[in-house]
HTML snippet that shows the backbone in 3Dmol.js (N, CA, C, O; Angstrom):
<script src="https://3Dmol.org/build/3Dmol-min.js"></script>
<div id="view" style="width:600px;height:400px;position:relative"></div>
<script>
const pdb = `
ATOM      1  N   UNK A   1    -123.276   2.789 -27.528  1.00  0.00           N
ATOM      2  CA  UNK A   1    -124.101   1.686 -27.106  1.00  0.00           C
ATOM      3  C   UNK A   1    -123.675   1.150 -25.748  1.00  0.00           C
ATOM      4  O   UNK A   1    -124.504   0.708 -24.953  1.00  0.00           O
ATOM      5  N   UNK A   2    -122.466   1.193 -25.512  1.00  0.00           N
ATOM      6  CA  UNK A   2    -121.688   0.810 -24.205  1.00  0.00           C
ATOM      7  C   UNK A   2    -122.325   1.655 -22.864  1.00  0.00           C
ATOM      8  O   UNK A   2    -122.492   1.413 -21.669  1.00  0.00           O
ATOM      9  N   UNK A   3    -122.528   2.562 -23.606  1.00  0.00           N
ATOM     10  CA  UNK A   3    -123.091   3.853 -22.333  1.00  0.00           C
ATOM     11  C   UNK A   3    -124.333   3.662 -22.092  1.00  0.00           C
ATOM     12  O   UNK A   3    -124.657   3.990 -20.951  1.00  0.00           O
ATOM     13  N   UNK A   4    -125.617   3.022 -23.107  1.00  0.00           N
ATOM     14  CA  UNK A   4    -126.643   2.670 -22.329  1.00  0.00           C
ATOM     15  C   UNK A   4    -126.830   1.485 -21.765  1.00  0.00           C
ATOM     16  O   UNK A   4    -127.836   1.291 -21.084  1.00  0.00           O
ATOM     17  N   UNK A   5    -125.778   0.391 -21.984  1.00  0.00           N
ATOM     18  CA  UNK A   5    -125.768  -0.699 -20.942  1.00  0.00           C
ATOM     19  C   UNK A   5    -125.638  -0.586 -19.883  1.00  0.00           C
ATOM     20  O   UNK A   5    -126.403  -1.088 -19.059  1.00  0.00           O
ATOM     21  N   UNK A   6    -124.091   0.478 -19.452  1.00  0.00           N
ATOM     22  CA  UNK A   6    -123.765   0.774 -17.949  1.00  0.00           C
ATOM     23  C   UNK A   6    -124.734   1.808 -17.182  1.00  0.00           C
ATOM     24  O   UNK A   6    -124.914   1.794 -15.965  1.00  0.00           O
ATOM     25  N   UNK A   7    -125.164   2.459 -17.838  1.00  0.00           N
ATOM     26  CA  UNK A   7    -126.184   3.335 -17.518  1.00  0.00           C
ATOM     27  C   UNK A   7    -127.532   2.291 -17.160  1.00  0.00           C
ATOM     28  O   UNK A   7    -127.722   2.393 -15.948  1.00  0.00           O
ATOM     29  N   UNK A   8    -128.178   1.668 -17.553  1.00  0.00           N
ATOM     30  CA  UNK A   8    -129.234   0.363 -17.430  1.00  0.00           C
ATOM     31  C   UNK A   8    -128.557  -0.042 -16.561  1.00  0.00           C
ATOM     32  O   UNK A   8    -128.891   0.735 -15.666  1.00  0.00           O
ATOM     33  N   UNK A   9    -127.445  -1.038 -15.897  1.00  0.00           N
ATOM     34  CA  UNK A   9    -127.315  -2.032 -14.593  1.00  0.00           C
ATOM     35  C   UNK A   9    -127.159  -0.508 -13.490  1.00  0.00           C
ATOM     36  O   UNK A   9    -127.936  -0.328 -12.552  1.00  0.00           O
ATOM     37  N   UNK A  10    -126.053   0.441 -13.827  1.00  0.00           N
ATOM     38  CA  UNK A  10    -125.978   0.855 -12.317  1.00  0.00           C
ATOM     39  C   UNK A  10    -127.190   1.509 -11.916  1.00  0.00           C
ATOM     40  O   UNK A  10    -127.296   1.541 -10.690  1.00  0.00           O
ATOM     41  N   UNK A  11    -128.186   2.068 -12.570  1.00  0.00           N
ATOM     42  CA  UNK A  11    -129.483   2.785 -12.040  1.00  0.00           C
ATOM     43  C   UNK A  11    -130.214   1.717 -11.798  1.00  0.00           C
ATOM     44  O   UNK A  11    -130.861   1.775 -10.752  1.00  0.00           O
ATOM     45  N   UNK A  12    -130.357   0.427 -12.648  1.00  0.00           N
ATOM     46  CA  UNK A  12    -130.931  -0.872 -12.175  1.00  0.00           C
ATOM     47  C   UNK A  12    -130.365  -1.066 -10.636  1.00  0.00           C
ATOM     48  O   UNK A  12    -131.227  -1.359  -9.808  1.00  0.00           O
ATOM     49  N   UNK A  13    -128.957  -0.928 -10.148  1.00  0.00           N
ATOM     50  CA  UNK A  13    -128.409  -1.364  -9.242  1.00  0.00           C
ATOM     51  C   UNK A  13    -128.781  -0.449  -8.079  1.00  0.00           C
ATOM     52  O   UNK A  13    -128.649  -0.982  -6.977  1.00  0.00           O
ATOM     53  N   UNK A  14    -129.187   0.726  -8.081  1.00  0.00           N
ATOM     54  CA  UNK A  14    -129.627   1.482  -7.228  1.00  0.00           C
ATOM     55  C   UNK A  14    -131.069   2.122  -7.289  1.00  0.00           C
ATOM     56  O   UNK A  14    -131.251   3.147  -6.632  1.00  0.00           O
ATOM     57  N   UNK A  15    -132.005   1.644  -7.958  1.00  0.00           N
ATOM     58  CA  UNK A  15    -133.415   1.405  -8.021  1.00  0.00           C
ATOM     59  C   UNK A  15    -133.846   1.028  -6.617  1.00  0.00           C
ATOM     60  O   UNK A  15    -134.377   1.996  -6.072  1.00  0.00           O
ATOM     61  N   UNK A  16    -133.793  -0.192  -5.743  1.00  0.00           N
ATOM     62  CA  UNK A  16    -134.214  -0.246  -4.491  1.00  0.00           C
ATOM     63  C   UNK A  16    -134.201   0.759  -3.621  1.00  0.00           C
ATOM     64  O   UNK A  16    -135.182   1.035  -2.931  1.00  0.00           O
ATOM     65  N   UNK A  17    -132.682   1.625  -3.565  1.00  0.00           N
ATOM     66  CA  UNK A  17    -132.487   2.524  -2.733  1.00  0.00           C
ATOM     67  C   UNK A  17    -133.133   3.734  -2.658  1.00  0.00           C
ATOM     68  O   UNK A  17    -133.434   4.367  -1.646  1.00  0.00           O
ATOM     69  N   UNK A  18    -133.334   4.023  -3.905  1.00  0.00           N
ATOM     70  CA  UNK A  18    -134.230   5.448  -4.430  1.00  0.00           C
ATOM     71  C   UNK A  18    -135.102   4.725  -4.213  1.00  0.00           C
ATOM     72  O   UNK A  18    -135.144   4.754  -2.983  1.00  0.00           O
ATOM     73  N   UNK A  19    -136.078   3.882  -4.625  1.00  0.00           N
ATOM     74  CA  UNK A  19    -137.450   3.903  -4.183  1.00  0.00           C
ATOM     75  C   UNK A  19    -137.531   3.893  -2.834  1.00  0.00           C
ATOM     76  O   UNK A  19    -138.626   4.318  -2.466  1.00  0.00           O
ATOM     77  N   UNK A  20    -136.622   3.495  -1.708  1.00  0.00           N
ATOM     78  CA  UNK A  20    -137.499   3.232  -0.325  1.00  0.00           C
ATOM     79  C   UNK A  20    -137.015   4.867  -0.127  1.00  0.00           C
ATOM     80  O   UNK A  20    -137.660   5.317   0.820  1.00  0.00           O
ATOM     81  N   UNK A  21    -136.193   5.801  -0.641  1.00  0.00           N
ATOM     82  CA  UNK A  21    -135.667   6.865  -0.225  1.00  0.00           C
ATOM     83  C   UNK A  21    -136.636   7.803  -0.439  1.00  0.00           C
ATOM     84  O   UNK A  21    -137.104   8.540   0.429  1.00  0.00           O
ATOM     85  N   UNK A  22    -136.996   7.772  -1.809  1.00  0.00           N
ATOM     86  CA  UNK A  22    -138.031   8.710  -2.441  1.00  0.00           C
ATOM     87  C   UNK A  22    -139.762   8.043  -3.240  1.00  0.00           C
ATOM     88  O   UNK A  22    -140.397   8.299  -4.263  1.00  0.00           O
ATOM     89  N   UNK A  23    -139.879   7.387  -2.406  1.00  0.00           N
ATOM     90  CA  UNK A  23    -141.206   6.257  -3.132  1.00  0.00           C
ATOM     91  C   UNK A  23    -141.919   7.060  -4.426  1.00  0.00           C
ATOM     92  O   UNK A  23    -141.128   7.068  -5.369  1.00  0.00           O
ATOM     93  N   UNK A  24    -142.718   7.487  -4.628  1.00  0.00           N
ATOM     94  CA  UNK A  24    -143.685   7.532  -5.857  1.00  0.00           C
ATOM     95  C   UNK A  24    -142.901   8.637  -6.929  1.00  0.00           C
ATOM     96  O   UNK A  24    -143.021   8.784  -8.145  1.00  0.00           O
ATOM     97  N   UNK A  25    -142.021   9.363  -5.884  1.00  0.00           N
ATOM     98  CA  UNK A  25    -141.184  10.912  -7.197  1.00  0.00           C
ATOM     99  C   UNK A  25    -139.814   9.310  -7.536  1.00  0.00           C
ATOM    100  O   UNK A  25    -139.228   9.179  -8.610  1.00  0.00           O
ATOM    101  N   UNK A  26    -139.704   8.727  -6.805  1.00  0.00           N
ATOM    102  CA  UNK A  26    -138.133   8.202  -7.805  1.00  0.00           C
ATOM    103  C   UNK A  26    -138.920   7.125  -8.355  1.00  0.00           C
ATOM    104  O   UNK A  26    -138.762   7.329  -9.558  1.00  0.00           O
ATOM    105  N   UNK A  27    -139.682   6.088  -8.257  1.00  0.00           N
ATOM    106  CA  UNK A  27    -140.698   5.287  -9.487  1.00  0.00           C
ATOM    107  C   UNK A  27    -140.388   6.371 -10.524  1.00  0.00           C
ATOM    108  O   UNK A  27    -139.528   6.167 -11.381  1.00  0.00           O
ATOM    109  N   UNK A  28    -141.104   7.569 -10.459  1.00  0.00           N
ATOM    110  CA  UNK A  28    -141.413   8.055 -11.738  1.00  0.00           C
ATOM    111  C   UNK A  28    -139.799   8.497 -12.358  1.00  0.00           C
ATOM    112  O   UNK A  28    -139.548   8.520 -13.563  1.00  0.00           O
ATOM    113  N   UNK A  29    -139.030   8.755 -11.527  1.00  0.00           N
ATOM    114  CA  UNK A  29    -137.949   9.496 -11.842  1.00  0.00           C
ATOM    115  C   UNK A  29    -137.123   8.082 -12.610  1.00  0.00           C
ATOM    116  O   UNK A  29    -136.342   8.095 -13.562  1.00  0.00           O
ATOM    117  N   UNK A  30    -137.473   7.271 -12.050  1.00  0.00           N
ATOM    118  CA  UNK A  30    -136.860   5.757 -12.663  1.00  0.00           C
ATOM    119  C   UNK A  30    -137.449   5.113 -13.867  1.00  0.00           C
ATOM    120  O   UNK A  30    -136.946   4.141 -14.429  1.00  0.00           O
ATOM    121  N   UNK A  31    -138.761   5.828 -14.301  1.00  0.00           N
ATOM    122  CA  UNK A  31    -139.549   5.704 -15.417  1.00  0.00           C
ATOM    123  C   UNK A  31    -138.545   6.269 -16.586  1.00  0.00           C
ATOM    124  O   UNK A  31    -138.707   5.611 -17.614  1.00  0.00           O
ATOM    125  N   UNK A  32    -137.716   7.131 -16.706  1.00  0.00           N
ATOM    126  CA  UNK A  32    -137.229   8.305 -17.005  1.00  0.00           C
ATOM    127  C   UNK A  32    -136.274   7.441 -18.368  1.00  0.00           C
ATOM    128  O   UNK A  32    -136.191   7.670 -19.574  1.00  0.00           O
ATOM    129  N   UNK A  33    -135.651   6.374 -17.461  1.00  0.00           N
ATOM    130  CA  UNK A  33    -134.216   5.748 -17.811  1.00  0.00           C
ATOM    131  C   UNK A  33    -134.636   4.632 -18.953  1.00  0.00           C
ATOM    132  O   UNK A  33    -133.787   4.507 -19.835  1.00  0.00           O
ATOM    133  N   UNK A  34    -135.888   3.748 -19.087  1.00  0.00           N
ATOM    134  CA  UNK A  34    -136.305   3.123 -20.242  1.00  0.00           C
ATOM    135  C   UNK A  34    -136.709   4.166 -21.424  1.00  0.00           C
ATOM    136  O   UNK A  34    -136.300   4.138 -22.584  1.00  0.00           O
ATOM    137  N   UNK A  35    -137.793   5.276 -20.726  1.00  0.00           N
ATOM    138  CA  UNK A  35    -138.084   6.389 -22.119  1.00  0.00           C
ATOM    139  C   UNK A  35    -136.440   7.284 -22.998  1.00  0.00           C
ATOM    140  O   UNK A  35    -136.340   7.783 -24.118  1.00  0.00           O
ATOM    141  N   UNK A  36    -135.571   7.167 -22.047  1.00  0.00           N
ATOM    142  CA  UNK A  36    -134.622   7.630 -22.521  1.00  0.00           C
ATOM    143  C   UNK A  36    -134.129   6.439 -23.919  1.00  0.00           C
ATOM    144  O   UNK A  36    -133.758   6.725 -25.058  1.00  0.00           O
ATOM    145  N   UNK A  37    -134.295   5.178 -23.322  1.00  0.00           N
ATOM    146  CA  UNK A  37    -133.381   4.243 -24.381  1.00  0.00           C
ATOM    147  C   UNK A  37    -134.297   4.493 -25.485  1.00  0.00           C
ATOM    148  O   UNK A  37    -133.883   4.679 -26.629  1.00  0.00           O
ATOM    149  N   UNK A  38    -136.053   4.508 -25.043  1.00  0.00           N
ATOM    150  CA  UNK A  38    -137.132   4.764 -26.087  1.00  0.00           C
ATOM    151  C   UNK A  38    -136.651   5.438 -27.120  1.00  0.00           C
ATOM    152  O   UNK A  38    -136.594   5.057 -28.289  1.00  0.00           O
ATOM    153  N   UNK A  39    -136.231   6.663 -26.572  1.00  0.00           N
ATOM    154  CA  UNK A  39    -135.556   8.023 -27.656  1.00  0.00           C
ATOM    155  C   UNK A  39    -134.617   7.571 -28.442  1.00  0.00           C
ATOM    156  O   UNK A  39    -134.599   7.940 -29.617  1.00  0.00           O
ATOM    157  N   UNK A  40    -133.450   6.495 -27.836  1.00  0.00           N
ATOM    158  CA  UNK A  40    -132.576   6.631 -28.217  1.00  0.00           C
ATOM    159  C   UNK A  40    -132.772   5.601 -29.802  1.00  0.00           C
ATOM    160  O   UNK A  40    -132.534   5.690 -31.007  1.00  0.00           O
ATOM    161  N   UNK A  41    -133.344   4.669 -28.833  1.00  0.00           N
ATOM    162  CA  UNK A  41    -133.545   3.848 -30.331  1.00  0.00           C
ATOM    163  C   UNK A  41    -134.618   3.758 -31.369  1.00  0.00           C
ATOM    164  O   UNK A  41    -134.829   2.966 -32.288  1.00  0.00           O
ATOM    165  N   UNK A  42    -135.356   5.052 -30.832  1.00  0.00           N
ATOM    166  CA  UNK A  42    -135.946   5.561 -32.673  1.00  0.00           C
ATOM    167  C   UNK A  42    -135.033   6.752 -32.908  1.00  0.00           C
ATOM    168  O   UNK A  42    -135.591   7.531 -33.681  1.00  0.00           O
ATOM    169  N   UNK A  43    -133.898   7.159 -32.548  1.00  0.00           N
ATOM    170  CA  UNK A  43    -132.904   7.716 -32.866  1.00  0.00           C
ATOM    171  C   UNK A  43    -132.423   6.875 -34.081  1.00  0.00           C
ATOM    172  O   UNK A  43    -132.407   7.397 -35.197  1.00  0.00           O
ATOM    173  N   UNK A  44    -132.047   5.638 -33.903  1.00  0.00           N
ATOM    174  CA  UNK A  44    -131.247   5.003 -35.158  1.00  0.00           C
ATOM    175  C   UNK A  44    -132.295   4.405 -36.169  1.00  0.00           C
ATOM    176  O   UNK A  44    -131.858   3.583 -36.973  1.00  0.00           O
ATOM    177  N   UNK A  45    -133.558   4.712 -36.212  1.00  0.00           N
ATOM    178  CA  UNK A  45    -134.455   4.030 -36.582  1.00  0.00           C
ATOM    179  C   UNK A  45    -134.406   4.134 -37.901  1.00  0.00           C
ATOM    180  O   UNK A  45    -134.432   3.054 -38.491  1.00  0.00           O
ATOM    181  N   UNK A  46    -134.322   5.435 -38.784  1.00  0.00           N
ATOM    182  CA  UNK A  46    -134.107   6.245 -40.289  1.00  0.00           C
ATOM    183  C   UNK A  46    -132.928   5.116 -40.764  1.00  0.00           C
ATOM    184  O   UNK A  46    -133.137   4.445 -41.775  1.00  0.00           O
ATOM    185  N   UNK A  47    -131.767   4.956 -40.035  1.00  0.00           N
ATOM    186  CA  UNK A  47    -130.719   4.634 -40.671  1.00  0.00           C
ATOM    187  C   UNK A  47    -130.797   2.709 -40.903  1.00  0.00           C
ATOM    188  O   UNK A  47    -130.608   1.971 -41.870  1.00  0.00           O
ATOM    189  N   UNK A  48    -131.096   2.533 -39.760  1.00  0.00           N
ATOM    190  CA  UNK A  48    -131.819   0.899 -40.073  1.00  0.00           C
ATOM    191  C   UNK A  48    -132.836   0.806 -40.780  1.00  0.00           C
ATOM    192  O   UNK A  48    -133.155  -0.251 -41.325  1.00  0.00           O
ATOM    193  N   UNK A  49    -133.553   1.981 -40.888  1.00  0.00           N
ATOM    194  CA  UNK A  49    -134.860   1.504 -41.747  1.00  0.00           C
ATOM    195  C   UNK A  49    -134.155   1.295 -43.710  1.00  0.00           C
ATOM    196  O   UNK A  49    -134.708   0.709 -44.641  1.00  0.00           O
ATOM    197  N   UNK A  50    -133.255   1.790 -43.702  1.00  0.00           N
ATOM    198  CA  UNK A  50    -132.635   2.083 -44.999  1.00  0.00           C
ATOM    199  C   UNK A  50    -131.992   0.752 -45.085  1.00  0.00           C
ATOM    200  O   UNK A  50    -132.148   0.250 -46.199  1.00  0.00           O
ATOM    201  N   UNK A  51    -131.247  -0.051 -44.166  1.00  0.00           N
ATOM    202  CA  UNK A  51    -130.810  -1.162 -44.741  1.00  0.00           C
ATOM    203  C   UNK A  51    -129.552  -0.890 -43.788  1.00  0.00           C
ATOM    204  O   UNK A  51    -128.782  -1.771 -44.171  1.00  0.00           O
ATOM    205  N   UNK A  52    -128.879  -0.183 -42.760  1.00  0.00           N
ATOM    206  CA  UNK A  52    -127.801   0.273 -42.658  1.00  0.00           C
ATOM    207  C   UNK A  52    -127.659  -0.812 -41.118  1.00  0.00           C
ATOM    208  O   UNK A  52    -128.737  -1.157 -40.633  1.00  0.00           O
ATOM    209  N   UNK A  53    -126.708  -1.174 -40.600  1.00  0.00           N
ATOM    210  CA  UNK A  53    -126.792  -2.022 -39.489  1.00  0.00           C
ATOM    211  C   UNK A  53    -125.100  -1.259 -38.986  1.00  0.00           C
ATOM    212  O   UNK A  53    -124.158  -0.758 -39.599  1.00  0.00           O
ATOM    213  N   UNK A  54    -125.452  -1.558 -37.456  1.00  0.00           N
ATOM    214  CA  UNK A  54    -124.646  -0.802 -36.804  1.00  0.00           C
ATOM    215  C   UNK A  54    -123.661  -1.665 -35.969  1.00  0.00           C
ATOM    216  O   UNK A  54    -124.318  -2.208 -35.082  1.00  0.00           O
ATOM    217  N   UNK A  55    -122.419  -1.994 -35.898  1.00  0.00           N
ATOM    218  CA  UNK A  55    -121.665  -2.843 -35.062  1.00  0.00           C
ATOM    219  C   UNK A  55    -120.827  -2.068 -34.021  1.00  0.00           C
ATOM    220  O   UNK A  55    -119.867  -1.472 -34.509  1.00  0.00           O
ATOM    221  N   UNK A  56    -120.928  -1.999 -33.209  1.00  0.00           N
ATOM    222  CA  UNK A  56    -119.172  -1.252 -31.980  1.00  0.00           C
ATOM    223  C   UNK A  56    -118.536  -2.789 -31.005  1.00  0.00           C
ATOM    224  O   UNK A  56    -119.106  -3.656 -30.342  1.00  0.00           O
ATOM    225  N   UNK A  57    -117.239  -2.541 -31.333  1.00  0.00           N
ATOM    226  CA  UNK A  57    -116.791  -3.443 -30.572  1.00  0.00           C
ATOM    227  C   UNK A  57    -115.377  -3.009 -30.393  1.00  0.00           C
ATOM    228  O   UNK A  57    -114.560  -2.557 -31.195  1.00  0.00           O
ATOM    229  N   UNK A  58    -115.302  -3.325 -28.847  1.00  0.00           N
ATOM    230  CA  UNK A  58    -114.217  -2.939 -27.899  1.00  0.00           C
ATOM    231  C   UNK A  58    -113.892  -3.735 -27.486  1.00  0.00           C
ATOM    232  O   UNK A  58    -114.661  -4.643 -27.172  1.00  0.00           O
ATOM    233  N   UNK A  59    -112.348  -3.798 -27.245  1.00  0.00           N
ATOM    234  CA  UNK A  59    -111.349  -4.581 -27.084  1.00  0.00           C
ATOM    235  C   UNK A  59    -111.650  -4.821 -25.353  1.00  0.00           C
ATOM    236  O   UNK A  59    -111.694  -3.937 -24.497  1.00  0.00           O
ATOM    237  N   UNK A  60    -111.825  -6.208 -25.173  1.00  0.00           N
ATOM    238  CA  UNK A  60    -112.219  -6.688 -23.640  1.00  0.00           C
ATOM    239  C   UNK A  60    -110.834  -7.168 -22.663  1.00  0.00           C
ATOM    240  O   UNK A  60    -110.325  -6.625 -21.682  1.00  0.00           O
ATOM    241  N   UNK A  61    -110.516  -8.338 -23.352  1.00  0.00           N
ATOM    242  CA  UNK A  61    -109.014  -8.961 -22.730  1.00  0.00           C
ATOM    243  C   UNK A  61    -108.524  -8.785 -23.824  1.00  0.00           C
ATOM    244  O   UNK A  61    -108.979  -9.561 -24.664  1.00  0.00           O
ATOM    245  N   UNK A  62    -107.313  -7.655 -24.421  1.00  0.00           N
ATOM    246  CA  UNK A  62    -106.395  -7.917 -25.369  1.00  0.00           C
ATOM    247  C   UNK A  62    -105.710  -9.343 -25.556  1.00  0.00           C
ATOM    248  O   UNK A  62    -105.741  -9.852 -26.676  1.00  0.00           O
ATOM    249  N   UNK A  63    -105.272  -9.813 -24.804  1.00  0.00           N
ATOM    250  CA  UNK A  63    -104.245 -10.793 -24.583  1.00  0.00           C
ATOM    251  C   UNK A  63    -104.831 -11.660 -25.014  1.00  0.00           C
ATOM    252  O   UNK A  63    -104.219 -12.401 -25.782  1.00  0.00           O
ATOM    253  N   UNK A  64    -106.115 -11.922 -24.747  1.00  0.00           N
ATOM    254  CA  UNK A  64    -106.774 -13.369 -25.258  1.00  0.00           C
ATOM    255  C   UNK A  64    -107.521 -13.406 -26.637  1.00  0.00           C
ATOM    256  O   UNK A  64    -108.086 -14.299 -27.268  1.00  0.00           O
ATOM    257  N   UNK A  65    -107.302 -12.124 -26.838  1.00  0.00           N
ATOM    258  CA  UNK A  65    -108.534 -11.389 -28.284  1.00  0.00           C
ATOM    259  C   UNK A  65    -109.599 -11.674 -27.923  1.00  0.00           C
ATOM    260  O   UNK A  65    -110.096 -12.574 -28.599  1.00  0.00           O
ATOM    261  N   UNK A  66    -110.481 -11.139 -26.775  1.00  0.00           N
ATOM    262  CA  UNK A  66    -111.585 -11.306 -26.750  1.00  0.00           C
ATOM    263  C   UNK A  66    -112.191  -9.870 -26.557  1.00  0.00           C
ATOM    264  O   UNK A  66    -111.763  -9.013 -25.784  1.00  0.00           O
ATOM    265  N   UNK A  67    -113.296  -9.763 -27.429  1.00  0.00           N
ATOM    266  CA  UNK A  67    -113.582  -7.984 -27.740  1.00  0.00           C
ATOM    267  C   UNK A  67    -115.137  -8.109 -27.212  1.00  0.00           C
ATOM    268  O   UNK A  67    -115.698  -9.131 -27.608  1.00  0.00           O
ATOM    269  N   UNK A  68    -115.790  -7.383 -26.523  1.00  0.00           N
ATOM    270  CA  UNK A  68    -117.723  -6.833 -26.055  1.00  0.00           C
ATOM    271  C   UNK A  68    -117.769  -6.358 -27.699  1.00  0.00           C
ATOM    272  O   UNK A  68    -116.987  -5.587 -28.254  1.00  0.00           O
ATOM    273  N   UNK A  69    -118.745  -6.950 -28.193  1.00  0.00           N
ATOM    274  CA  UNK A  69    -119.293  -6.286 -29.629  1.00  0.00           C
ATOM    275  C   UNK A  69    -120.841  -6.319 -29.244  1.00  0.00           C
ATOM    276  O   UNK A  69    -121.545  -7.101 -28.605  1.00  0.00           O
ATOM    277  N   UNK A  70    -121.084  -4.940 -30.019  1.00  0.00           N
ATOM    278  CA  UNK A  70    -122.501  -4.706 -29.915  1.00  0.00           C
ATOM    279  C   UNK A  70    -123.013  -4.610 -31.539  1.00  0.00           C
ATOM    280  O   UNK A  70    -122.376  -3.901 -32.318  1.00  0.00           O
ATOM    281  N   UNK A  71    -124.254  -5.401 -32.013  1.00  0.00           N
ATOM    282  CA  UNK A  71    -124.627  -5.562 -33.123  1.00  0.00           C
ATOM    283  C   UNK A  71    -126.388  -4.704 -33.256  1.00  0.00           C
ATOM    284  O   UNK A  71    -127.243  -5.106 -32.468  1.00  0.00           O
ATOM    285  N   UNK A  72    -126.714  -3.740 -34.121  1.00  0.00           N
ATOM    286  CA  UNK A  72    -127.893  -3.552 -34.172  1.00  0.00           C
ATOM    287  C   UNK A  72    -128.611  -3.407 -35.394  1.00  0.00           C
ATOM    288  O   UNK A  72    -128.675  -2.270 -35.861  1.00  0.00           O
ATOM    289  N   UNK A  73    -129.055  -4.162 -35.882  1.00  0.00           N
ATOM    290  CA  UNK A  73    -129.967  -4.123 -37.070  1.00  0.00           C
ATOM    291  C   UNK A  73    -131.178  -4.119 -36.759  1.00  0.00           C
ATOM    292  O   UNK A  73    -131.376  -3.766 -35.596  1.00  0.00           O
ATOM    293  N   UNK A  74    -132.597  -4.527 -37.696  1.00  0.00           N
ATOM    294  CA  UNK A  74    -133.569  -4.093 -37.563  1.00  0.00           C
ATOM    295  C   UNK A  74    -134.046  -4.611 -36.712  1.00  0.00           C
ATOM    296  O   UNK A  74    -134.618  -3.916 -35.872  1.00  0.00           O
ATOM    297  N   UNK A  75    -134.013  -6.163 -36.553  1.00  0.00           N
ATOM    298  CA  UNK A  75    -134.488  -6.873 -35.722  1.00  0.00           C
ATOM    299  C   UNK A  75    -134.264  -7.093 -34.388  1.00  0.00           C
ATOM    300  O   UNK A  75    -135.180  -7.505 -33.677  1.00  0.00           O
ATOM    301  N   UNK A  76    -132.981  -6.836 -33.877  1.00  0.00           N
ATOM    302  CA  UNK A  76    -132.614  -5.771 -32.844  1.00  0.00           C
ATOM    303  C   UNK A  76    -133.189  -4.493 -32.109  1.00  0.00           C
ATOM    304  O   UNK A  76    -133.369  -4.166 -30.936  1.00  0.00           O
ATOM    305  N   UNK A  77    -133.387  -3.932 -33.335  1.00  0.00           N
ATOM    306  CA  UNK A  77    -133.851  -2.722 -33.272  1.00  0.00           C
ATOM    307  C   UNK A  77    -135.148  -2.933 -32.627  1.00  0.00           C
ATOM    308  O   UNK A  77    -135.171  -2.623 -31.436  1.00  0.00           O
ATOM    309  N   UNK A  78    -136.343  -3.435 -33.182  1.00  0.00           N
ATOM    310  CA  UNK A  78    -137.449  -4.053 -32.747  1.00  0.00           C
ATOM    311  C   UNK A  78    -137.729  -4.132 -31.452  1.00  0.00           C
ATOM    312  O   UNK A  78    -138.544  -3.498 -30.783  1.00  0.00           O
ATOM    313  N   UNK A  79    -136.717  -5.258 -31.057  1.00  0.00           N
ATOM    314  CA  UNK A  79    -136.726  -5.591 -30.029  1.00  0.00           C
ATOM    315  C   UNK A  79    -136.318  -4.596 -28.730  1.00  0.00           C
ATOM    316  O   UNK A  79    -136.808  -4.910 -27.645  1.00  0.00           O
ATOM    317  N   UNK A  80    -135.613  -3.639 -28.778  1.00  0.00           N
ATOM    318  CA  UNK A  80    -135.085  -2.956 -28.187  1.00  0.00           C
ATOM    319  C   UNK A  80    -136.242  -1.920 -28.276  1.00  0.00           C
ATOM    320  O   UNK A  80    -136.869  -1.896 -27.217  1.00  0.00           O
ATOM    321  N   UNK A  81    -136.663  -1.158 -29.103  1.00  0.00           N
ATOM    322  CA  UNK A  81    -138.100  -0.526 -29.196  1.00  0.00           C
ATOM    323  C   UNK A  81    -139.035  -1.328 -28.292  1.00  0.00           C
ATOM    324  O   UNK A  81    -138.875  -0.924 -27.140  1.00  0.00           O
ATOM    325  N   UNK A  82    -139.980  -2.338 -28.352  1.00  0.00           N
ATOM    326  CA  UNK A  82    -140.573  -3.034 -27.630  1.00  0.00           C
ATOM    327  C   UNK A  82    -140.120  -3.215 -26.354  1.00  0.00           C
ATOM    328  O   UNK A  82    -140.756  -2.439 -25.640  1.00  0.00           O
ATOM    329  N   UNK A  83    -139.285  -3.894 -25.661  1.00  0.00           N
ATOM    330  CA  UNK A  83    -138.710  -3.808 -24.822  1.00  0.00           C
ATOM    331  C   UNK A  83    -138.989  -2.253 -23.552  1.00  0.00           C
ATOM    332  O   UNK A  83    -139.757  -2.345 -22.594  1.00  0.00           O
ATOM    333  N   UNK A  84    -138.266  -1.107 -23.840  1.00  0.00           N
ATOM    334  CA  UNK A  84    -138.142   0.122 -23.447  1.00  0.00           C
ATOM    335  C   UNK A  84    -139.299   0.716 -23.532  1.00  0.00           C
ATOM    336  O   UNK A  84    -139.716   1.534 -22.713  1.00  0.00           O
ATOM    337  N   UNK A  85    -140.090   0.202 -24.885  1.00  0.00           N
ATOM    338  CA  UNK A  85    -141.730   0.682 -24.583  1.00  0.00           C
ATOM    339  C   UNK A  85    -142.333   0.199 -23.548  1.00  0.00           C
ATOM    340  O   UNK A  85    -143.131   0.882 -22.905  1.00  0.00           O
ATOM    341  N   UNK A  86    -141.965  -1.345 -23.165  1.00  0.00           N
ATOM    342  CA  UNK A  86    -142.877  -2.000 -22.205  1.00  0.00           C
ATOM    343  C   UNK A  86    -142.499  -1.615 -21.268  1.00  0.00           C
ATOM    344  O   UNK A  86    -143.416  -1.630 -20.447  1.00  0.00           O
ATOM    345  N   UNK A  87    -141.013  -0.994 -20.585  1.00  0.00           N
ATOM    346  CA  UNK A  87    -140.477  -0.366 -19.710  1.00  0.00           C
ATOM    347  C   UNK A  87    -140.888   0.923 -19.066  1.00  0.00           C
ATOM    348  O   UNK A  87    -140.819   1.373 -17.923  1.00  0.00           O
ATOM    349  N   UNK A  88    -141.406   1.413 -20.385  1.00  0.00           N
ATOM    350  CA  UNK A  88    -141.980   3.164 -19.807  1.00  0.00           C
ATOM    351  C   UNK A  88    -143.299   2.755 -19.146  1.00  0.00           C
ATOM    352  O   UNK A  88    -144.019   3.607 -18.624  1.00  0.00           O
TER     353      UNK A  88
END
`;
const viewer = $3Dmol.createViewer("view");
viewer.addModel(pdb, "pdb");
viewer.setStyle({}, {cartoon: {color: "spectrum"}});
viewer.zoomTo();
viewer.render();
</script>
């Protein structure tokens, strides 16, 4: 889950550059990166649809115990479907 966040800001972060570089082929080529999350999250769709909910969480500042947790259940799920649809 960590990997499609960083993956989302840095292509977010270099979106301007490709478009003035490559106008209408990198739009589309930048279309690419929401249909991907599309995939990804009717990937987990079977296993949430069953009742199953998904947590990852990584240790951020040891020292302070503060951990990035990622939570996905259905309603999540939803949202993240919708979302990436409205994206493509």
């Amino acid at each position: 889950m960590l990997a499609t966040i960083l993956l989302g800001f840095s292509i977010s972060l270099m979106a301007p550059l490709l478009c003035r570089r490559g106008g209408a082929t990198a739009r589309l080529l930048l279309a690419l990166l929401p249909l991907t999350f599309l995939v990804y999250f009717f990937s987990y769709l079977k296993p949430v649809w069953s009742g199953e909910t998904f947590r990852v969480t990584y240790p951020w500042v040891p020292s302070l115990n503060i951990e990035l947790s990622f939570y996905l259940d259905g309603l999540s799920l939803f949202f993240g479907i919708i979302i990436a649809g409205i994206g493509v």
